[in-house]
matplotlib code that plots the C-alpha trace (Angstrom):
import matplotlib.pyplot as plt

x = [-19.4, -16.0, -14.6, -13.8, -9.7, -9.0, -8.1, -4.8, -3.1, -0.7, 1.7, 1.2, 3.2, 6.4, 7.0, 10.9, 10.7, 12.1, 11.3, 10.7, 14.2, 15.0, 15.8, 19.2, 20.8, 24.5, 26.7, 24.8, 24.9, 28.7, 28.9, 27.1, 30.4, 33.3, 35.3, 34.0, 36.0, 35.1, 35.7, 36.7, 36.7, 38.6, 38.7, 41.3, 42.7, 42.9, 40.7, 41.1, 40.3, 40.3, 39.3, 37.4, 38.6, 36.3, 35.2, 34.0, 31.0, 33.3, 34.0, 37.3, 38.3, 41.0, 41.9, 43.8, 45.3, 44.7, 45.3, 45.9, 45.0, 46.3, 45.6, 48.1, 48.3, 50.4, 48.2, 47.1, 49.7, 48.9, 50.4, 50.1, 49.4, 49.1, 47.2, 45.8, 43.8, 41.7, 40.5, 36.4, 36.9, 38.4, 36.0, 33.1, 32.0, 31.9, 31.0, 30.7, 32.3, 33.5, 36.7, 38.1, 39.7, 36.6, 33.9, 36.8, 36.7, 32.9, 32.8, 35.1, 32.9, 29.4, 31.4, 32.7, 28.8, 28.0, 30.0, 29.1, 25.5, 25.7, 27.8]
y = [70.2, 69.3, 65.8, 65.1, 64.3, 61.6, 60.2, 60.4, 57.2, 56.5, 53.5, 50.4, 50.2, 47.9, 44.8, 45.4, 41.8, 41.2, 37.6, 36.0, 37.4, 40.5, 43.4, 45.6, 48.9, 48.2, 49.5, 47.2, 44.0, 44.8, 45.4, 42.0, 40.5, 42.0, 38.9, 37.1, 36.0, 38.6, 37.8, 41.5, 42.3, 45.2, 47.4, 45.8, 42.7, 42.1, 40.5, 39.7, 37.2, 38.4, 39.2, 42.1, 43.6, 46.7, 49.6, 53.2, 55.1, 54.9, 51.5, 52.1, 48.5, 46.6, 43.0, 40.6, 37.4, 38.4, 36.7, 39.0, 37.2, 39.3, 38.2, 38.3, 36.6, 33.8, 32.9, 34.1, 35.6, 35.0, 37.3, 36.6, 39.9, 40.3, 43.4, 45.6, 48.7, 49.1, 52.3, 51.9, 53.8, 50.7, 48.3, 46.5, 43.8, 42.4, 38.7, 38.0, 34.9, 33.8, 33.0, 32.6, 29.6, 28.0, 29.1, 27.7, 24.2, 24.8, 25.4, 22.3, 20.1, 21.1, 20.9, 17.1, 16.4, 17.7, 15.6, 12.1, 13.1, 13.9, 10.4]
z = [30.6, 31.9, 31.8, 35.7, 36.3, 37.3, 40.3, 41.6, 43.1, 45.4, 44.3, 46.4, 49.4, 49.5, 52.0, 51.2, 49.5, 46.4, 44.8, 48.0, 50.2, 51.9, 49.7, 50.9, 49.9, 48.3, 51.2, 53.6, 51.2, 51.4, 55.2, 55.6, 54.1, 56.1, 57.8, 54.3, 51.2, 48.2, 44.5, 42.7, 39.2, 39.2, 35.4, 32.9, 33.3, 36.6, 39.5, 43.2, 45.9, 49.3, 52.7, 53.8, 56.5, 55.6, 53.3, 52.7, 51.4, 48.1, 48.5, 48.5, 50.8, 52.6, 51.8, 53.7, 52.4, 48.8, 45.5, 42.7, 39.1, 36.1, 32.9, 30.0, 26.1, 28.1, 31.0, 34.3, 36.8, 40.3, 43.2, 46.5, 48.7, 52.6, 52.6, 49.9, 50.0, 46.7, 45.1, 44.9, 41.4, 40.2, 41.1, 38.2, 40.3, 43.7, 44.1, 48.0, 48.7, 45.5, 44.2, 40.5, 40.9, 42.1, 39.9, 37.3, 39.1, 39.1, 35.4, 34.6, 36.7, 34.9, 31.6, 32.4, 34.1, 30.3, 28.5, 30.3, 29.9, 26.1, 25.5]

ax = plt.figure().add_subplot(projection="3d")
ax.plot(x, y, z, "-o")
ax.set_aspect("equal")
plt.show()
C-alpha cells in the first residue's frame, strides 16, 4: 500500500501591498522622483544632494543643482556643481528627497530634545 503524495499548493495570491502601502519595482520608485531632491551615497567618501533630471536601466543619472560632500580627516568639503552625470556603478544608496545637511540638523535636534528630556 502506497502512502498518497500530497497535495500540491499553489502560494497565496498577492494584493501587491506590503505593510499597508503600495509595493513598487526599483526603477519605478526612482522614476516617481525625477523633478525631486535625491540624497546619494555614492562608494568611498563621498555623497551627493541633487536634482533628478533623470536616469537609465543602470541608473546611471543626471543631477542638477548638486552639492558634492567629500569627507576627509579634516572635515567635510562641500562643491557646488551645476550638472553632473553619475555612473549607476557607483551608487550604495539613494534616499529620495533627503539631504545630508538636513538629516544632520534632524539629528542635532532629537539629540538636544534628548538632552532636555534626560535633565
Amino acid at each position: 500500500m502506497s502512502a498518497a503524495a500530497p497535495k500540491a499548493t499553489s502560494a497565496p495570491a498577492t494584493s501587491g501591498v506590503v505593510s499597508g502601502g503600495p509595493s513598487y519595482l526599483p526603477l519605478a520608485l526612482v522614476d516617481k522622483c525625477i523633478g525631486s531632491r535625491m540624497w546619494i551615497i555614492m562608494k568611498g567618501d563621498k555623497e551627493l544632494a541633487g536634482t533628478l533630471r533623470g536616469f537609465d536601466d543602470f541608473v546611471n543619472m543626471v543631477l542638477d543643482d548638486v552639492t558634492e560632500y567629500t569627507f576627509t580627516p579634516t572635515g567635510v568639503k562641500k562643491t557646488k556643481l551645476q550638472s553632473i552625470l553619475l555612473n549607476g556603478n557607483s551608487i550604495t544608496m539613494l534616499v529620495p528627497g533627503g539631504d545630508p545637511e538636513e538629516a544632520q540638523q534632524a539629528e542635532s535636534v532629537a539629540e538636544t530634545g534628548e538632552a532636555k528630556t534626560s535633565e
